[in-house]
Gaussian input, Z-matrix of N, CA and C with variables (Angstrom, degrees):
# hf/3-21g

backbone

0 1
 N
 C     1     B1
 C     2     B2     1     A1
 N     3     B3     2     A2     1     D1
 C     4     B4     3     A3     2     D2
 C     5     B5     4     A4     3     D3
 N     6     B6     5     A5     4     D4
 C     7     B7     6     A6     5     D5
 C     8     B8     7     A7     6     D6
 N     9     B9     8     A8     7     D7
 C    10    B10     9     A9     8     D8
 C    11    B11    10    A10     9     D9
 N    12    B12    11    A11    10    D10
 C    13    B13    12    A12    11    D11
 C    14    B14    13    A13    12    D12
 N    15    B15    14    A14    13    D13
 C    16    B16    15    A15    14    D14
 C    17    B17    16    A16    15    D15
 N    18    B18    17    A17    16    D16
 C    19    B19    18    A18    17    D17
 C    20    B20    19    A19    18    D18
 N    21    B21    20    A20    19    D19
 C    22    B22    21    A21    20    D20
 C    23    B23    22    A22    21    D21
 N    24    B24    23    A23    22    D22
 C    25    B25    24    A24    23    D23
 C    26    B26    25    A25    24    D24
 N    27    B27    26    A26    25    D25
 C    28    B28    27    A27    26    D26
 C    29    B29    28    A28    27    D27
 N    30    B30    29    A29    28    D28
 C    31    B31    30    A30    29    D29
 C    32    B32    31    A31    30    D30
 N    33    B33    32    A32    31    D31
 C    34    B34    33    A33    32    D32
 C    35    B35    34    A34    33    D33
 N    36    B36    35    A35    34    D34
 C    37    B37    36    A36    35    D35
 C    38    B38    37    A37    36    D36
 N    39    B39    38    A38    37    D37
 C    40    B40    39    A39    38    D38
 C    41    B41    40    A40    39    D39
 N    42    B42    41    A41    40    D40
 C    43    B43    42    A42    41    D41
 C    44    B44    43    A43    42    D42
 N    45    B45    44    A44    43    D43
 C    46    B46    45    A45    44    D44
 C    47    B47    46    A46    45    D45
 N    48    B48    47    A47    46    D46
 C    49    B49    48    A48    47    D47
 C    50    B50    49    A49    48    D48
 N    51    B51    50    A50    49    D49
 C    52    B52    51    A51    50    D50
 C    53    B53    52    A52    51    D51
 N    54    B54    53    A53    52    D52
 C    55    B55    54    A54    53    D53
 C    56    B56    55    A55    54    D54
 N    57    B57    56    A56    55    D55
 C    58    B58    57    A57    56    D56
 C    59    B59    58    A58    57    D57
 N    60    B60    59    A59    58    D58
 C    61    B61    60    A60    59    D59
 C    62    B62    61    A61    60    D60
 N    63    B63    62    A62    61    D61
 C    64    B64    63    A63    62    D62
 C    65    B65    64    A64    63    D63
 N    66    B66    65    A65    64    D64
 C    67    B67    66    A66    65    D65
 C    68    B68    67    A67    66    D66
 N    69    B69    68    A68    67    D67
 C    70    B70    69    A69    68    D68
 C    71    B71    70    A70    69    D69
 N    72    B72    71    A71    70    D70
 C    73    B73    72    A72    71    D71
 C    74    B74    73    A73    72    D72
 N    75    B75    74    A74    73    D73
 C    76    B76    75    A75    74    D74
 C    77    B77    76    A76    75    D75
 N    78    B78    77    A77    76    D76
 C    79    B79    78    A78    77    D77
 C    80    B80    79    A79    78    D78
 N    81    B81    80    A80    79    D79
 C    82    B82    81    A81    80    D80
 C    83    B83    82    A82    81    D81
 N    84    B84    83    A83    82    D82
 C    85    B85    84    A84    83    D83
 C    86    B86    85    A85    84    D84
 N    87    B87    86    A86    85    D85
 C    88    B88    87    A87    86    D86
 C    89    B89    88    A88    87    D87
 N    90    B90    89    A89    88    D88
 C    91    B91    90    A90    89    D89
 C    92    B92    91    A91    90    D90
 N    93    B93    92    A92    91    D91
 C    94    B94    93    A93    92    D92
 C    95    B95    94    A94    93    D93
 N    96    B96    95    A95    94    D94
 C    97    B97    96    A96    95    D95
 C    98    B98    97    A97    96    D96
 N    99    B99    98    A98    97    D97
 C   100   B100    99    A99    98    D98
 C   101   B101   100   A100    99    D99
 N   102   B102   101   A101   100   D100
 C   103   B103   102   A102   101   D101
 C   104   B104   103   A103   102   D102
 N   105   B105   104   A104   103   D103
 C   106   B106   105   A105   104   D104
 C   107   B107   106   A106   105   D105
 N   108   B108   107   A107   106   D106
 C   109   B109   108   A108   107   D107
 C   110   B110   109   A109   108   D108
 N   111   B111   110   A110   109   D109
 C   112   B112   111   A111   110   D110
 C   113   B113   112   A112   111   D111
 N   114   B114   113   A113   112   D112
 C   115   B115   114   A114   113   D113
 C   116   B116   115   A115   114   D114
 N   117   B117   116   A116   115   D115
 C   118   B118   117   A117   116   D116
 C   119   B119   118   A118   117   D117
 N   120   B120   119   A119   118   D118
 C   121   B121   120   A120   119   D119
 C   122   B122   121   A121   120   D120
 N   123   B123   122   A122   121   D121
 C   124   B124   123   A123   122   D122
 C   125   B125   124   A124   123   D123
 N   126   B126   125   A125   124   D124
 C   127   B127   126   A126   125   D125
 C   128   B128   127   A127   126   D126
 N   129   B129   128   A128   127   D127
 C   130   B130   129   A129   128   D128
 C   131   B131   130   A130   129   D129
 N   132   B132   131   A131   130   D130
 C   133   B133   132   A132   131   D131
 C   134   B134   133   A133   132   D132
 N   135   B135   134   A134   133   D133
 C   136   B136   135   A135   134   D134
 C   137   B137   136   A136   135   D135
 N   138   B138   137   A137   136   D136
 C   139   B139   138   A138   137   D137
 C   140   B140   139   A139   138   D138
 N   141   B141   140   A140   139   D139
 C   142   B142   141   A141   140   D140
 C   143   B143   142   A142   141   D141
 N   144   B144   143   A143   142   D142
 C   145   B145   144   A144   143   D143
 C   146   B146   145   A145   144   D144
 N   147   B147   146   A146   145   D145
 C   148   B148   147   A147   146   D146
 C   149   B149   148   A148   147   D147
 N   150   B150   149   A149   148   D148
 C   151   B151   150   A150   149   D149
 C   152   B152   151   A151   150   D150
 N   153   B153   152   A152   151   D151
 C   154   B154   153   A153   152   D152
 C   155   B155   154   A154   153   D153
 N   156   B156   155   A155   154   D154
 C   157   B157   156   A156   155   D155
 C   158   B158   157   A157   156   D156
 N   159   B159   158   A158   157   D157
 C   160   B160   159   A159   158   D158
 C   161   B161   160   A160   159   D159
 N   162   B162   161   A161   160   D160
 C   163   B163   162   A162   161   D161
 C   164   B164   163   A163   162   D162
 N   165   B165   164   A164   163   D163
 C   166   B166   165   A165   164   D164
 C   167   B167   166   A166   165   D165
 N   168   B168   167   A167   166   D166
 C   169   B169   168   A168   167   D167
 C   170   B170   169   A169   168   D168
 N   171   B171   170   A170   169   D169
 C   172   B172   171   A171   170   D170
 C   173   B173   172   A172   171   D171
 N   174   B174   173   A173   172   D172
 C   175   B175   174   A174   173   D173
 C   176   B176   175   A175   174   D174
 N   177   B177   176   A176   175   D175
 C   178   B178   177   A177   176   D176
 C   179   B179   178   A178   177   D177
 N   180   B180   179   A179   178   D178
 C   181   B181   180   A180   179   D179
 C   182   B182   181   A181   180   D180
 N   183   B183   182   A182   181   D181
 C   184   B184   183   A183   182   D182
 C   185   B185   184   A184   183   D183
 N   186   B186   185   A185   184   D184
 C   187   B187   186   A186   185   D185
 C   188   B188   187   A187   186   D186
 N   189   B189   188   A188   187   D187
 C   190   B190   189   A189   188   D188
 C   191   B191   190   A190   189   D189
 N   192   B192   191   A191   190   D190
 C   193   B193   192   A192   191   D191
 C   194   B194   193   A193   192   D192
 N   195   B195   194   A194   193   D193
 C   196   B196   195   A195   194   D194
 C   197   B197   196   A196   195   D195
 N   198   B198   197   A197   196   D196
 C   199   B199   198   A198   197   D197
 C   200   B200   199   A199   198   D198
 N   201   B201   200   A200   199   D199
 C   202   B202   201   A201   200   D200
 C   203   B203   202   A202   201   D201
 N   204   B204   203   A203   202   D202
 C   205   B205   204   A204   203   D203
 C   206   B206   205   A205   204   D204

   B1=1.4555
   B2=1.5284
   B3=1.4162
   B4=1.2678
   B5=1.7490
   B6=1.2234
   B7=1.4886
   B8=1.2281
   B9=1.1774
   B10=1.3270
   B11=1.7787
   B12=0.9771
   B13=1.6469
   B14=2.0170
   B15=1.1919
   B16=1.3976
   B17=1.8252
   B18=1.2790
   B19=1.5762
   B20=1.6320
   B21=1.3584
   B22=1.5562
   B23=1.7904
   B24=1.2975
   B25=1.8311
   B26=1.2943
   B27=1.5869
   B28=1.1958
   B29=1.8036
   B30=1.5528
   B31=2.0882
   B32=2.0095
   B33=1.3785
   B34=1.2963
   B35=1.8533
   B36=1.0446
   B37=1.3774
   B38=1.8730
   B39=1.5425
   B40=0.9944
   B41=1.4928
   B42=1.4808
   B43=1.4778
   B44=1.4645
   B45=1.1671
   B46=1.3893
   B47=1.5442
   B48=1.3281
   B49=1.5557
   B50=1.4696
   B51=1.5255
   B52=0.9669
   B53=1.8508
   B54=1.0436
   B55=2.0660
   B56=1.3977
   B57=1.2901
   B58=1.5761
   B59=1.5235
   B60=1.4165
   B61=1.2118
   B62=1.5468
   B63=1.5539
   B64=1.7218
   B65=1.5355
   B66=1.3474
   B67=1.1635
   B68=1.5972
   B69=1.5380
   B70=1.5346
   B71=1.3576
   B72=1.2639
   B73=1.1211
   B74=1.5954
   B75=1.5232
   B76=1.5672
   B77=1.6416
   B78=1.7438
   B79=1.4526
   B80=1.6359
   B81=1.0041
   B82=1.4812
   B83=1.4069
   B84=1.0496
   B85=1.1404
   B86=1.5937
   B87=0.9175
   B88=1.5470
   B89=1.9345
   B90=1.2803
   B91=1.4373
   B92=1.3298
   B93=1.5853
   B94=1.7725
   B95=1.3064
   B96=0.9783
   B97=1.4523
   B98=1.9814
   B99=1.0031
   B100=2.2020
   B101=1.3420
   B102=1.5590
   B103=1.7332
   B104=1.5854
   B105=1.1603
   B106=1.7754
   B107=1.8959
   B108=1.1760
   B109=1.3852
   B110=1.5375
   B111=1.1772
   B112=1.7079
   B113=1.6043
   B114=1.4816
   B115=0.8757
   B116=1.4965
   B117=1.4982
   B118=1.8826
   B119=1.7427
   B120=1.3788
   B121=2.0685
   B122=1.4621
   B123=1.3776
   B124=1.7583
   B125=0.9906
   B126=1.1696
   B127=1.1458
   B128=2.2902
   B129=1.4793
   B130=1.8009
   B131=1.2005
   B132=1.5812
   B133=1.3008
   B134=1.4530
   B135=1.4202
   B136=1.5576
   B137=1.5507
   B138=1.7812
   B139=1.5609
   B140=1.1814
   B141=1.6986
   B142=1.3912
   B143=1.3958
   B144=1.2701
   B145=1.4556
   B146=1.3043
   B147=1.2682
   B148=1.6437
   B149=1.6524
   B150=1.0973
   B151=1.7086
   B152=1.8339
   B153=1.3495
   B154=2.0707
   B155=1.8467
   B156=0.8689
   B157=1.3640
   B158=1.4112
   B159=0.9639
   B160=1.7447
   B161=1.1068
   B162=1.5631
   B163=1.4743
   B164=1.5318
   B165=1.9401
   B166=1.4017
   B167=1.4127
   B168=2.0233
   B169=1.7023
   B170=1.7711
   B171=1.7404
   B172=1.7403
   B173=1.8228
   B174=1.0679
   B175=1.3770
   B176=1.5386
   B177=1.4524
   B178=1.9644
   B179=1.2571
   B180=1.4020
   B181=1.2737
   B182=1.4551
   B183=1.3168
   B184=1.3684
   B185=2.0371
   B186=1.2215
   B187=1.5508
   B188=1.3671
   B189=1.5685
   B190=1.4948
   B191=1.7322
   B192=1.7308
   B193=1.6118
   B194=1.3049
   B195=1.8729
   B196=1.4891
   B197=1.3702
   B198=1.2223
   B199=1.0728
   B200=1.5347
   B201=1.5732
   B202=1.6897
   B203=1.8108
   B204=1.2022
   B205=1.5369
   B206=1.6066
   A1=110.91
   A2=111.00
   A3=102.06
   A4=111.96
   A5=132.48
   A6=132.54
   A7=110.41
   A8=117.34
   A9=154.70
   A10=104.17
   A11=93.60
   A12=104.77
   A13=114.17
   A14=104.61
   A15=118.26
   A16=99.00
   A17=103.71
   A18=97.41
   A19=98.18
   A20=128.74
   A21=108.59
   A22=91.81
   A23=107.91
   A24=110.43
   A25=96.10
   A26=149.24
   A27=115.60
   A28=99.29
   A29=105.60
   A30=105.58
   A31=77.74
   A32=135.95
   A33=130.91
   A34=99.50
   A35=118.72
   A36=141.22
   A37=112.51
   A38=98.89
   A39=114.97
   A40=129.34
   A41=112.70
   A42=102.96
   A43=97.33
   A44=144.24
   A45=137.04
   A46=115.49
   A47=114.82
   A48=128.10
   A49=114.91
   A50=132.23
   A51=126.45
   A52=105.17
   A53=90.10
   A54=81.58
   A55=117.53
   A56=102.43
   A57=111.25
   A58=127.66
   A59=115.08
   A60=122.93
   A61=131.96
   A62=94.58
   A63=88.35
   A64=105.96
   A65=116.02
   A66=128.19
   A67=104.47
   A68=126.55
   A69=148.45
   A70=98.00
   A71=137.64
   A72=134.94
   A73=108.55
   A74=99.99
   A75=106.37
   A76=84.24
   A77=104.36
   A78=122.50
   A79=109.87
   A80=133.51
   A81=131.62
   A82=126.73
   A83=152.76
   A84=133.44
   A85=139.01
   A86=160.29
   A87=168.40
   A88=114.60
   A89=128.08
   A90=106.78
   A91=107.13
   A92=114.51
   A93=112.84
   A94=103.89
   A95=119.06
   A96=100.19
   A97=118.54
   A98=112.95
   A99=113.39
   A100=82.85
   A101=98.94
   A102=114.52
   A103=104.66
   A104=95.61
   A105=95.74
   A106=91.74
   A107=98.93
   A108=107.72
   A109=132.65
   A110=90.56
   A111=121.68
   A112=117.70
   A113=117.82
   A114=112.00
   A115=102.86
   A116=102.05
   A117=117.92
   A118=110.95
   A119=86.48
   A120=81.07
   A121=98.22
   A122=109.37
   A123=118.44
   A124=115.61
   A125=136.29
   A126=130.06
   A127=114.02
   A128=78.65
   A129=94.91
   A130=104.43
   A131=96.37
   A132=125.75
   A133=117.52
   A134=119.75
   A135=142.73
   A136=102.34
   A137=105.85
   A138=115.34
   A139=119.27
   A140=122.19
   A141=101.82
   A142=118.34
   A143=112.62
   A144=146.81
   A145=100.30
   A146=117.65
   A147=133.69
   A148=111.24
   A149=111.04
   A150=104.00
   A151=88.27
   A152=79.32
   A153=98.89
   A154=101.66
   A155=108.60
   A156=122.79
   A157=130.35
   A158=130.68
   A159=158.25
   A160=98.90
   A161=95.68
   A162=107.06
   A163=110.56
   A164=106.45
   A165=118.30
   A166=86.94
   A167=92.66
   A168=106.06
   A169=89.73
   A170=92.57
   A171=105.89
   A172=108.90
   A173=109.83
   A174=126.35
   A175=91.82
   A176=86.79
   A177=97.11
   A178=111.40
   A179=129.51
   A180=120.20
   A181=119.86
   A182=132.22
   A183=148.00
   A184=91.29
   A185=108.37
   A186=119.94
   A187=105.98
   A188=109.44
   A189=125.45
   A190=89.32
   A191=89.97
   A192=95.96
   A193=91.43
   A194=98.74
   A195=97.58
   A196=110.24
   A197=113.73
   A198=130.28
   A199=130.42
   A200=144.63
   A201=119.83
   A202=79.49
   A203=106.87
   A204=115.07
   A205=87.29
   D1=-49.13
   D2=-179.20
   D3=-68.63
   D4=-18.79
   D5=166.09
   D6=-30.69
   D7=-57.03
   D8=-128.09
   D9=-102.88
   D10=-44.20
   D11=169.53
   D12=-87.47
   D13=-12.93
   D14=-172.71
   D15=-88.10
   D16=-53.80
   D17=-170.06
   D18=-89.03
   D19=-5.13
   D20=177.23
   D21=-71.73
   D22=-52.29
   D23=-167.99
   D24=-52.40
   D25=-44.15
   D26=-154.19
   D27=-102.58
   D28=3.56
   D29=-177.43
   D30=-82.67
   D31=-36.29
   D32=-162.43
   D33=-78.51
   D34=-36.46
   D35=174.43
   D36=-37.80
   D37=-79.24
   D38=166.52
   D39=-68.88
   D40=-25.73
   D41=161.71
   D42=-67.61
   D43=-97.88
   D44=-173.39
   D45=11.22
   D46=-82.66
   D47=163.57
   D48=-27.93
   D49=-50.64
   D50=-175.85
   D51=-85.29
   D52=-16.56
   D53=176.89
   D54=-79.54
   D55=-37.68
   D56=169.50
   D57=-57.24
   D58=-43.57
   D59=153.45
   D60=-34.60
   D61=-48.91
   D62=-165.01
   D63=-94.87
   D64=13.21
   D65=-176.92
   D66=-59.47
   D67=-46.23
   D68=-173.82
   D69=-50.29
   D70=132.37
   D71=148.87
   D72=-113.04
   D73=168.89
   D74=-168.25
   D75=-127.69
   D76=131.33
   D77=176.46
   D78=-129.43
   D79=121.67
   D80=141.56
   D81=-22.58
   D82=96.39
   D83=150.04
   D84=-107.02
   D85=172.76
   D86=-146.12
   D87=-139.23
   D88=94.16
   D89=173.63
   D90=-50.07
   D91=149.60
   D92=148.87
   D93=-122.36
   D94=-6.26
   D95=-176.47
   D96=-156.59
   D97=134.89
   D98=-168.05
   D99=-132.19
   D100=113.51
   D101=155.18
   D102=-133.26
   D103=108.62
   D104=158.10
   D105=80.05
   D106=-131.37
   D107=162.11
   D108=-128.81
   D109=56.81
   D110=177.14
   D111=-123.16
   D112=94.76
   D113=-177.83
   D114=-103.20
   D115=141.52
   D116=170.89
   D117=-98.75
   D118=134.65
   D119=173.62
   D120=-122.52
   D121=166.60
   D122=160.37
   D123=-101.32
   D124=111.55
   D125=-162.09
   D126=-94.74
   D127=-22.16
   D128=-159.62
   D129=92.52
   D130=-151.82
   D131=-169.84
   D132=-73.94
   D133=-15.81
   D134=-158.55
   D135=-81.65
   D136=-39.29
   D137=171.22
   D138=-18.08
   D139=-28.00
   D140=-165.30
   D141=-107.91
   D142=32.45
   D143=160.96
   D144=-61.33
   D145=-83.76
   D146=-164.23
   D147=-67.94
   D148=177.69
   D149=179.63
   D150=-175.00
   D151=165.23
   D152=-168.56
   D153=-49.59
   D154=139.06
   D155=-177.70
   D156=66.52
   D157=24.78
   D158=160.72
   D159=-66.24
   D160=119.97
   D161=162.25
   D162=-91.64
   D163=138.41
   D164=-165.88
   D165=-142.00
   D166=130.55
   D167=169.41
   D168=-111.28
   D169=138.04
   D170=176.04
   D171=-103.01
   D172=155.86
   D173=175.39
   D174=-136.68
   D175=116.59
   D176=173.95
   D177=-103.88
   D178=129.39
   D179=168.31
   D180=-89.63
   D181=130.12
   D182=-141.02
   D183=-118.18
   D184=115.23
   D185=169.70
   D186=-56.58
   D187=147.48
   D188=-176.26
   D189=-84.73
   D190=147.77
   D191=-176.03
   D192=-103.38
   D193=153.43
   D194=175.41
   D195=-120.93
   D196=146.41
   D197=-156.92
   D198=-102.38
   D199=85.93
   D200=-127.64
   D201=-157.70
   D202=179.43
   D203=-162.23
   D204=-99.04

């Protein structure tokens, strides 16, 4: 019995773990606009992924400088 109660908790365990995960989605977005410390993005159509109070970590990609006389 207790087997039995051991692998349901960890098959309930690991589903958990894996639901939480895929919860993250990955969106594109575009700044349009830096005031103060309020930044606006465009997101498109994808926007309706996210919702008011979501926490979001950004990775900005920074343009190659060019370099010329």
């Amino acid at each position: 019995m207790s087997k039995k109660l051991l692998s349901l908790a960890m098959a309930m365990a690991f589903t958990v773990s894996v639901a939480s995960v895929s919860m993250a989605a990955k969106v594109k977005c575009e700044v349009t606009e830096v005031k103060d410390d309020i930044v606006t993005l465009d997101c498109g159509k994808k926007a309706n992924k996210m919702k008011k109070g979501d926490k979001v970590d950004l990775k900005v990609k920074k343009a190659a400088a060019v370099e010329g006389c």
